[in-house]
C-alpha positions in Angstrom: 139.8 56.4 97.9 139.9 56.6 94.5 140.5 60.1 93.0 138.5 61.8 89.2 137.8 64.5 87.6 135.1 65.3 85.7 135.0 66.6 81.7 132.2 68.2 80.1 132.5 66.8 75.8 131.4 69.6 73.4 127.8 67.1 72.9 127.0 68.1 76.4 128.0 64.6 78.6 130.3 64.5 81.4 133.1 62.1 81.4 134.4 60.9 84.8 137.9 60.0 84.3 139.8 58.1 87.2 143.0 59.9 87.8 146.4 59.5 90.1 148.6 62.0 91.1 150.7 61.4 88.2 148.2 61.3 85.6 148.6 63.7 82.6 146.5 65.7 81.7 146.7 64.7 77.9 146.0 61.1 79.1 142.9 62.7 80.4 141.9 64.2 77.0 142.5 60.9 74.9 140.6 58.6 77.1 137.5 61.3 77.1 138.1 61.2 73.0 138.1 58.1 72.9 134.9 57.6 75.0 132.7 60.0 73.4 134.2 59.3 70.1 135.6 62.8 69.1 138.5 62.7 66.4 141.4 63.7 66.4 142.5 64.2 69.8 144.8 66.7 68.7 141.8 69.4 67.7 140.8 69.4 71.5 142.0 70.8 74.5 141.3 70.8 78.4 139.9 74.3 79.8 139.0 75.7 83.2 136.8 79.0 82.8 139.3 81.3 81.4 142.5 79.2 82.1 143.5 76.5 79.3 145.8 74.1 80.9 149.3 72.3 79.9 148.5 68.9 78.6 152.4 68.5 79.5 151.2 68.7 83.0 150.4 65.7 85.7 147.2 66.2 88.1 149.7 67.1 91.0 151.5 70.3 89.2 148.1 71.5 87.7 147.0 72.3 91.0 143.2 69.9 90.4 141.8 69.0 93.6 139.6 65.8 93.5 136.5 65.8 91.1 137.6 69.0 89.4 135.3 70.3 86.7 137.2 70.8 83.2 135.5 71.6 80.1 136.8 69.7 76.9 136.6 72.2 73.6 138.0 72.5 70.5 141.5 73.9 69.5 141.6 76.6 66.7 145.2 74.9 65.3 145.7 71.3 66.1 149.0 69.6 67.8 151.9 68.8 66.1 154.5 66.1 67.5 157.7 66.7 67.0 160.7 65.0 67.9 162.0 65.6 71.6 165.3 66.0 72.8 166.1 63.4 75.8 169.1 64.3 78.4 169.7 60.7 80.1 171.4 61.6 83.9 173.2 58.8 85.2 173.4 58.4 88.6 177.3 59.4 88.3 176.0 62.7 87.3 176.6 62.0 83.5 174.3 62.9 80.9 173.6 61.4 77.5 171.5 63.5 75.2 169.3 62.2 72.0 166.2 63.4 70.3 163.1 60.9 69.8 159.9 60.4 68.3 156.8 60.5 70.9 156.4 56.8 70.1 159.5 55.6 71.6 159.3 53.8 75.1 162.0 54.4 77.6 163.0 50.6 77.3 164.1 52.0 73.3 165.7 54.7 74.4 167.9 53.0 76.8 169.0 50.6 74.2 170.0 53.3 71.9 172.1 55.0 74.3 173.8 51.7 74.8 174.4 51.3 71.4 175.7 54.3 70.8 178.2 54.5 73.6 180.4 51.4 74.1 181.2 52.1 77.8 177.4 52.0 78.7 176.8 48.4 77.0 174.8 46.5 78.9 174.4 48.4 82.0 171.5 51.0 81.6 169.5 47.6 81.0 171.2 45.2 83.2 169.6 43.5 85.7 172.1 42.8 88.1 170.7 39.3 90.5 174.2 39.1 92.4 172.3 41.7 94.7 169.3 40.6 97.0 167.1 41.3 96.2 167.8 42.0 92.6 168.7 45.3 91.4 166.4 46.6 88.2 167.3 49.9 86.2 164.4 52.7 87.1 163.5 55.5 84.8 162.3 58.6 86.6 160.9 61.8 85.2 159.6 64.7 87.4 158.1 62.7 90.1 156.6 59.5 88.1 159.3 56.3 88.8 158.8 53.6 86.0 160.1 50.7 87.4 161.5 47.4 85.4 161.6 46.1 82.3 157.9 45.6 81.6 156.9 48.7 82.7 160.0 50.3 80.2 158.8 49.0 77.3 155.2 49.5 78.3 155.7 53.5 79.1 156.4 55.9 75.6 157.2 59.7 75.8 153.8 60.6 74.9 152.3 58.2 78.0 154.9 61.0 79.9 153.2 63.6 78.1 156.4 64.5 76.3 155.3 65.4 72.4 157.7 68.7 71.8 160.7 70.0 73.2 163.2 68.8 76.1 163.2 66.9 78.9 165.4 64.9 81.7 165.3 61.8 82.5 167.0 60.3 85.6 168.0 56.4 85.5 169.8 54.8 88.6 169.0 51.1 89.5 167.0 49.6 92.8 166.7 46.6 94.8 163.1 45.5 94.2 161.3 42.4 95.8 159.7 40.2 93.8 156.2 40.9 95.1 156.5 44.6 94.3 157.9 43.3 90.7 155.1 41.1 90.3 152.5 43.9 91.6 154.2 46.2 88.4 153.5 43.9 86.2 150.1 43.3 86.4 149.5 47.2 87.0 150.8 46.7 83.3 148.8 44.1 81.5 145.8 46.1 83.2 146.6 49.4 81.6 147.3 47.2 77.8 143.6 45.6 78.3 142.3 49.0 79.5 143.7 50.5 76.1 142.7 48.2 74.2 138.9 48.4 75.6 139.4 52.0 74.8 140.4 51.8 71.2 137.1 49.0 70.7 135.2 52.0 71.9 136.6 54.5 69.9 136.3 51.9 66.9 132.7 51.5 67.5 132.1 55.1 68.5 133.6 56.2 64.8 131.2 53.6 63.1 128.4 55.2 64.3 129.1 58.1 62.9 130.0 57.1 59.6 126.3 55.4 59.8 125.0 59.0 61.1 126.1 60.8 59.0 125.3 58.7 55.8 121.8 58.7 57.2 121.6 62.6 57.2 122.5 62.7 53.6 120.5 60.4 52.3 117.5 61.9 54.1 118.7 65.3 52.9 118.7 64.1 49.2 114.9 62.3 50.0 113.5 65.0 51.2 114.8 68.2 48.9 111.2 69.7 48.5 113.3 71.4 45.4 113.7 68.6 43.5 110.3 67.3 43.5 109.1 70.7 42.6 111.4 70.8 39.8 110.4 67.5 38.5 106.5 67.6 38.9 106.8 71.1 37.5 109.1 69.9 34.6 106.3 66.9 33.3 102.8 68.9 34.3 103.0 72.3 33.4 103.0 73.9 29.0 106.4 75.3 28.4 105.2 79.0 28.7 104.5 78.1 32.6 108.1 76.7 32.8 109.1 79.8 31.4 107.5 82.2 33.7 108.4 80.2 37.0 112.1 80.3 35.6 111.8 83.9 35.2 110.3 84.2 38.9 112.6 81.3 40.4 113.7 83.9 42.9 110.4 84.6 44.3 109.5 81.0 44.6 113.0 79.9 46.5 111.8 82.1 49.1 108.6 81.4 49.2 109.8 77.9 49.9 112.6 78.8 52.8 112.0 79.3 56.4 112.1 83.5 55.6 108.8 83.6 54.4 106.4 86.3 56.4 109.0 88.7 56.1 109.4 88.3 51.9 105.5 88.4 52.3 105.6 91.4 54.4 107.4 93.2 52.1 105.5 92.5 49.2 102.8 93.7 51.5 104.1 97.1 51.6 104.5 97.3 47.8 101.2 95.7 47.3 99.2 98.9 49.5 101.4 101.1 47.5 100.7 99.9 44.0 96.7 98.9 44.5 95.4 102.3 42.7 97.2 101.6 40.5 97.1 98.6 38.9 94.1 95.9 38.7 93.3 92.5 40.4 93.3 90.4 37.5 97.1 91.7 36.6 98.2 90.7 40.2 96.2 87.4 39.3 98.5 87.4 36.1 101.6 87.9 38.1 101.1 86.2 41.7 98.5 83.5 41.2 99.4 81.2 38.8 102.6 80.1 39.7 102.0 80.4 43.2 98.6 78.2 43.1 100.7 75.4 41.3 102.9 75.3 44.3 99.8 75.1 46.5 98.6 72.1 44.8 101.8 70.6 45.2 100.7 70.0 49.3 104.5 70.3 50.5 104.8 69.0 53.9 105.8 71.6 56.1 105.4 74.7 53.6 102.5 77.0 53.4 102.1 79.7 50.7 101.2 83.1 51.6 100.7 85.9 49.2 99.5 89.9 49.5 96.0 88.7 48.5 95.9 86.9 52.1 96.4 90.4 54.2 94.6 92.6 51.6 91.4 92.4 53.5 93.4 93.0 57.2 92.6 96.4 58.9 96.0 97.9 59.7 95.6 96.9 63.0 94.9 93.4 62.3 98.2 93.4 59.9 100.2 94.4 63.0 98.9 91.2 65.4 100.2 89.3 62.3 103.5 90.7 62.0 103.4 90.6 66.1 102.6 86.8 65.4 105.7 86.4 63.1 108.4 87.9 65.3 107.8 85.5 67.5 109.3 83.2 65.2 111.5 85.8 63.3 113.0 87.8 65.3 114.3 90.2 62.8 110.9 90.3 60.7 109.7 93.4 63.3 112.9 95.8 62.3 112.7 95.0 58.9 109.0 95.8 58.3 109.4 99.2 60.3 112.1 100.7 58.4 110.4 99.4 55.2 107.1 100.9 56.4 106.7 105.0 56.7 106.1 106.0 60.3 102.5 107.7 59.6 101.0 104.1 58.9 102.5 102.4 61.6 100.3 101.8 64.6 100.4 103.5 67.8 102.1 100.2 70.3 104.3 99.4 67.3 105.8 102.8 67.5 105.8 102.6 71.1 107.6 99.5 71.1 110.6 101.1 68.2 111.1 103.7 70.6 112.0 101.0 73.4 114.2 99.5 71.5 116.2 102.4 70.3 119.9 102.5 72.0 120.1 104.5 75.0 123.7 106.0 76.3 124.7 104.3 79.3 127.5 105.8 79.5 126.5 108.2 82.7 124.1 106.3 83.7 123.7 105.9 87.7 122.2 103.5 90.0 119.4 105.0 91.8 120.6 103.9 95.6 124.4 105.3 95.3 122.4 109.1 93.9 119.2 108.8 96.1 118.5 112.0 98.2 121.4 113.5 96.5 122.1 116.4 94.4 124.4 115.5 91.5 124.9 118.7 90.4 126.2 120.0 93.6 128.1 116.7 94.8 130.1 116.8 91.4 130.9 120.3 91.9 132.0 119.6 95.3 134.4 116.5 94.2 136.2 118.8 92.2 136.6 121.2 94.7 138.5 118.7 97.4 140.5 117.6 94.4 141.7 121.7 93.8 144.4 123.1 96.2 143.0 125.6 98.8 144.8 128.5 100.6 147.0 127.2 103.0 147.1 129.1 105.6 150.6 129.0 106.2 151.8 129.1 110.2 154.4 128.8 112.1 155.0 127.8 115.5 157.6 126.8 118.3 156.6 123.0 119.5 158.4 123.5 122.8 155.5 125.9 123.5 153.6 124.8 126.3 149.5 125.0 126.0 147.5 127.3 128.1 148.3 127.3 132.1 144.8 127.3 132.8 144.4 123.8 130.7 148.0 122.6 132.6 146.7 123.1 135.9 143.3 120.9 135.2 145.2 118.0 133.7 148.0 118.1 136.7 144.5 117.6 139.0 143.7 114.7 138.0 142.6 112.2 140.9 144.7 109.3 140.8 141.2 107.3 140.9 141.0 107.9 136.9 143.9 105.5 136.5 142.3 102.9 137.8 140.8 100.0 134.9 137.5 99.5 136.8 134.9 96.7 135.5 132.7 99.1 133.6 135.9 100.0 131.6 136.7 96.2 131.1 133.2 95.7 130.0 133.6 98.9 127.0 136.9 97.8 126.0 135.7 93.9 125.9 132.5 95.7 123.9 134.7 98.0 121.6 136.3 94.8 120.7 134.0 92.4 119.4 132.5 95.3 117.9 135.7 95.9 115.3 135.8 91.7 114.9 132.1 91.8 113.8 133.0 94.7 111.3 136.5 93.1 110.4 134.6 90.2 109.5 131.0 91.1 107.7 133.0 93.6 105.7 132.5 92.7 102.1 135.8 91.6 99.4 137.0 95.0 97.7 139.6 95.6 95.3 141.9 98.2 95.8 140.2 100.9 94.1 136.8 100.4 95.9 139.2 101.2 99.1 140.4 103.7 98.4 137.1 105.4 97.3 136.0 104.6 100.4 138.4 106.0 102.1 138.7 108.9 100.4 134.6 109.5 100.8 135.2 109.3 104.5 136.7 112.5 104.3 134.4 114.3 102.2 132.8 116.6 104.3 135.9 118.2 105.0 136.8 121.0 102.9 140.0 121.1 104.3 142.6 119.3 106.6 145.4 120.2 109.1 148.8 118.8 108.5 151.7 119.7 110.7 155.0 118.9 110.0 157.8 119.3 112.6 161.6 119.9 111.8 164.4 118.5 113.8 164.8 121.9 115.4 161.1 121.5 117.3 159.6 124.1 115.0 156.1 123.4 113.7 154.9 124.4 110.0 151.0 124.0 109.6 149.2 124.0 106.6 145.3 123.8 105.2 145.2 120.8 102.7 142.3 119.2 100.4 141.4 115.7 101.2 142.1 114.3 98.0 145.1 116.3 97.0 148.5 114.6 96.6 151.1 113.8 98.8 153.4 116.0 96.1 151.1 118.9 96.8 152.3 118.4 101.1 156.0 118.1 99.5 155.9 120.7 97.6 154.4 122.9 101.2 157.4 122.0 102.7 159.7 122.7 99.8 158.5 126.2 99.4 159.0 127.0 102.7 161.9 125.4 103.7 165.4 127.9 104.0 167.8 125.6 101.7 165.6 124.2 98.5 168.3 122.1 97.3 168.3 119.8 100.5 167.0 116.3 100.0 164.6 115.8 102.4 161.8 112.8 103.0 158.2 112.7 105.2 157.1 110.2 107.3 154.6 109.7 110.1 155.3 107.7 113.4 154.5 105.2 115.5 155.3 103.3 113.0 157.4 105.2 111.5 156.1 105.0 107.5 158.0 106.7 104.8 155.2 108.9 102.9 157.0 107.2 99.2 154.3 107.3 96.8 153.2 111.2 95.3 150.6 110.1 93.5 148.5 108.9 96.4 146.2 111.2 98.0 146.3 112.6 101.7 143.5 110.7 102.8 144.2 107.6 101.0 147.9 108.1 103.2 146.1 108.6 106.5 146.6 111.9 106.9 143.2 113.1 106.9 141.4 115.1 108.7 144.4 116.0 110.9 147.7 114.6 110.9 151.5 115.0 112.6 153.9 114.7 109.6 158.2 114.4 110.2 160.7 115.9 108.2 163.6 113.7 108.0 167.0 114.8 106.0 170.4 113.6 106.4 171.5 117.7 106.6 171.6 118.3 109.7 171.2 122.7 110.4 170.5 124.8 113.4 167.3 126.0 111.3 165.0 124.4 108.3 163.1 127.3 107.8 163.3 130.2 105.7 164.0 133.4 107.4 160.4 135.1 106.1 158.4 132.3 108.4 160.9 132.7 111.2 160.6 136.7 112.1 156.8 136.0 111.9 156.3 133.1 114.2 152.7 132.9 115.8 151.5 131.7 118.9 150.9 128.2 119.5 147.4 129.0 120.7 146.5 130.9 117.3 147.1 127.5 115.6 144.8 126.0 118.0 142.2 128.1 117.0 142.6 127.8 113.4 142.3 124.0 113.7 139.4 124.0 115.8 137.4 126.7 113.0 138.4 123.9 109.9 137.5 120.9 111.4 133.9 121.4 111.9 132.4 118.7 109.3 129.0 119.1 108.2 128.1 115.6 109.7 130.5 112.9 111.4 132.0 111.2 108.8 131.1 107.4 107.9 132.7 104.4 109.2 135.6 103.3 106.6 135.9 99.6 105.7 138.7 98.8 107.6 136.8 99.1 110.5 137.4 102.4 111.8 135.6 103.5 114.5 133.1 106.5 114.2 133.9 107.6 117.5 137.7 107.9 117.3 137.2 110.5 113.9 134.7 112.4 115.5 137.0 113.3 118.4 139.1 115.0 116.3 136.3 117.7 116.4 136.7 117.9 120.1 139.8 117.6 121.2 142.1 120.0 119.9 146.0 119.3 118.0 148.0 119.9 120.9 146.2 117.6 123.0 146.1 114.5 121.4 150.3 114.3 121.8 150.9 114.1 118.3 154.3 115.7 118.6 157.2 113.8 119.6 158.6 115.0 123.0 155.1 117.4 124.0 153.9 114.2 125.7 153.6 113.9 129.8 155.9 110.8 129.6 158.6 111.5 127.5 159.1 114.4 129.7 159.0 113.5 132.6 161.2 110.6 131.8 164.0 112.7 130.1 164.2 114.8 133.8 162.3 117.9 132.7 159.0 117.6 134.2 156.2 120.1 133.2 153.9 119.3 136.3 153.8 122.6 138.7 154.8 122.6 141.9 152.8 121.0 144.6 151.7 118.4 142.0 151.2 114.7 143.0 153.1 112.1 140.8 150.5 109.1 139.7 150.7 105.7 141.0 151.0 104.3 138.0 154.4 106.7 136.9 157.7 104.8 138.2 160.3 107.6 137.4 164.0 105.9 136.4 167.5 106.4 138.1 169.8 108.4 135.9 
């Protein structure tokens, strides 16, 4: 199946040019030329939208798929050829460099190198029959092979798309059968007779036109309505007439040109303005004469107006005809309303200049994104997540169990609850093609859009819990803004830490993420509206915290509370693009920090497995917990 690509010519036609892998793209832009008759080739160039291509380029490197749509447009400088510099790699690993003109085939080129070096006379060319079947010398450059004699001389640098700079050329020689020679061969005389029909075309295609544009200026210097005036003018009319319409050529020209209503309109203005004051028969003196001659004339396509035409029109009747006009002058409507004072214009006209006065766009919002929404207030409340907030500094031993009362109800669990019935197959199964159907309907977003997405999930939050726990199992909580920056948690930690000269990073696990960038915020990082955050150093001390924190350790319990008081949203937050669910946020309101096993080693399991079980006595191990051998 035969492969093209389509190019749209600056005259508005589409050339289908048949194309090959190895087919360059300035191959492409000559035969279009020489098609549609456009000239030079070298003031053109191939374009894509935005993206102008590499004329250097074959159809495989450009990355075209099959009937691509290119756009041929002119250059603003046209191409130069220059002379190119040839490297000629043996198939010893030699190479034999020259510079050439475009014009030079690869058959040339080979000779020259012979020439010029005795040891490679006659064997670049050589076609060696000893061999069967014989072997022929084979040009190849990027991943085009030219093949044979015939095909050498037939194939220039410019066919390769080699005008300017440097290139390599491989050469090695090949056993080809005949059948495959003869099949080169007439690939070749049918690429000389499609050339050849090309440059008839173009011929005939620059005749026409020469003819066309002969044509136009003959009918140009025909039909000059100037010229006739001048001459009928110059043999009818006394001398004092020629005189006068000298003196008033200016007025005339334009009363000639396509610009007329609004010249008319003008004198219009000046006309209402000067009628008490001056007489009809000295307007006669100045606007009839000349002008009546050039009615009399009958000019094809030209009508005379004059002031005497709208003196009779009511004011209103004077703005349906400048109405009239802008339809065919656009910029007849602003010209007449700045020449005319506002008191005489009419009511819609004024109407319509106060439409068309610029407006500022610049905080201008679409009515959706701010319906039922107070501006005011919402602006006022972005800046307050962005400013820090008291934080509500407290500190806490994390190997401090929770309440016994809340131990004892968890260790009596039934063992039934473990069990994965078919109600909880069907909600998972559920759950899941729920987040595929959001995964996929949700919409393309660049990176900013997400992150303002996320960042509004967390705006009814005035304020977030992050906990971060040191090596030594101590827990340091503090009240954040949702769209502070990670800096702002860093510098929490800094503060508060015993040695400030320690190098120290964050992360949060499973998986474990290094918290790198400062600039982000803490919701953008995940860490919002409650997160577990790990200090890491390479320091390794009995105690991270300063002394000050230390004598006034609180109860885990008292953290507790203070979570549950700041994370009661106004609403439940909205679902974030990346599919989160709704119902996995809003259990943050519920369940409180210490029970969602956010610190490393408070867990049931890790416990348990590490020999220290928290379960009281009496307790029943779960089916489904297989304790190791130590």
């Amino acid at each position: 199946m035969a492969a093209s690509i389509q190019v749209l010519c600056p005259n508005g036609r589409r050339q289908n040019v048949k194309i090959n892998p190895n087919t360059k793209l300035l191959q492409i832009l000559e035969e279009v030329c020489q098609r549609q008759g456009f000239f030079p080739p070298e003031d053109y160039k191939l374009v894509q939208g935005r993206k102008e291509f590499d004329l250097s380029l074959s159809v495989r490197y450009a990355s075209l798929p099959n009937n691509a749509k290119l756009e041929m447009v002119k250059s603003s400088s046209s191409r130069t050829e220059q002379e190119v510099i040839i490297a000629l790699q043996l198939a010893s690993g030699e190479r034999h460099q020259e510079s050439f003109k475009p014009s030079t085939s690869l058959w040339d080129i080979l000779m020259l190198f012979e020439s010029k070096n005795s040891k490679l006379k006659g064997i670049l060319t050589q076609v060696d029959s000893s061999h069967k079947p014989a072997l022929h010398p084979v040009c190849i450059y990027m991943r085009e092979e030219v093949v044979g004699e015939q095909a050498l001389k037939a194939t220039t640098l410019k066919k390769l798309a080699l005008t300017s700079g440097k290139a390599i050329i491989r050469h090695l020689h090949r056993s080809i059968d005949e059948g495959v020679l003869g099949q080169i061969v007439d690939k070749v005389e049918r690429e000389k007779q499609k050339q050849a029909k090309l440059e008839e075309i173009a011929l005939k295609r620059n005749e026409e036109l020469q003819q066309m544009d002969e044509q136009n200026e003959t009918r140009k210097v025909s039909s000059d309505p100037l010229n006739s005036i001048h001459e009928s003018e110059s043999t009818s009319q006394p001398m004092d007439i020629d005189e006068h319409i000298e003196n008033n050529s200016a007025s005339v020209e334009h009363a000639t040109e396509p610009m007329l209503p609004e010249e008319v309109d003008n004198s219009i203005t000046s006309f209402n303005k000067s009628d008490s004051e001056s007489s009809s028969s000295k307007r006669q003196d100045q606007h009839s004469s000349p002008i009546e001659d050039l009615r009399n004339l009958n000019i094809p396509g030209v009508q005379i107006f004059t002031p005497e035409d709208f003196s009779g029109l009511s004011p209103q009747e004077q703005a349906i005809a400048r109405r009239l006009a802008a339809c065919f002058l656009p910029h007849l409507q602003a010209a007449t309303s700045s020449a005319q004072p506002s008191s005489l214009r009419p009511v819609s006209e004024a109407a319509s200049s106060q439409d068309q006065m610029p407006q500022n766009f610049e905080n201008f919002k679409f009515p959706e994104s701010t319906k039922g929404k107070n501006l005011q207030s919402s602006e006022r409340k972005m800046s307050l997540l962005e400013t820090p907030c008291d934080r509500g500094t407290i500190l806490f031993d994390g190997n401090e169990p929770l309440s016994p009362e809340r131990t004892s109800q968890e260790s009596d669990i039934p063992d039934d609850f473990f069990e994965v019935t078919k109600n909880d197959v069907k909600m998972m199964y559920r759950d899941l093609q729920d987040a595929v159907r959001r995964f996929e309907d949700q919409p393309l977003l660049t990176t900013a859009m997400r992150n303002e997405r996320m960042e509004s999930m967390f705006d009814n939050y005035d304020r977030i819990v992050i906990r971060v726990q040191f090596p030594d199992r101590s827990i340091l909580q503090g009240l954040f803004r949702p769209r502070e920056p990670v800096s702002a948690l860093r510098s929490f930690v800094q503060e508060n830490i015993e040695n400030k000269d320690d190098k120290f990073y964050l992360y949060t696990t499973p998986p474990k993420e290094v918290l790198k960038d400062d600039t982000t915020s803490l919701a953008i990082s995940k860490l919002a509206p409650a997160a577990f955050v790990y200090y890491g150093s390479k320091t390794h001390r009995d105690t991270y915290v300063n002394s000050k924190l230390r004598s006034n350790m609180k109860p885990r319990l008292e953290a507790e509370k203070v979570v549950t008081q700041i994370l009661k949203p106004e609403r439940t937050p909205r679902p974030g693009p990346s599919g989160t669910d709704p119902d996995s946020r809003s259990s943050v309101e519920a369940v409180p920090f210490g029970a969602r096993r956010m610190a490393a080693g408070t867990s049931s399991s890790s416990s348990l497995s590490s020999g220290s079980s928290t379960l009281p006595s009496g307790a029943k191990v779960p089916k489904w917990l297989k304790l190791g051998k130590k």
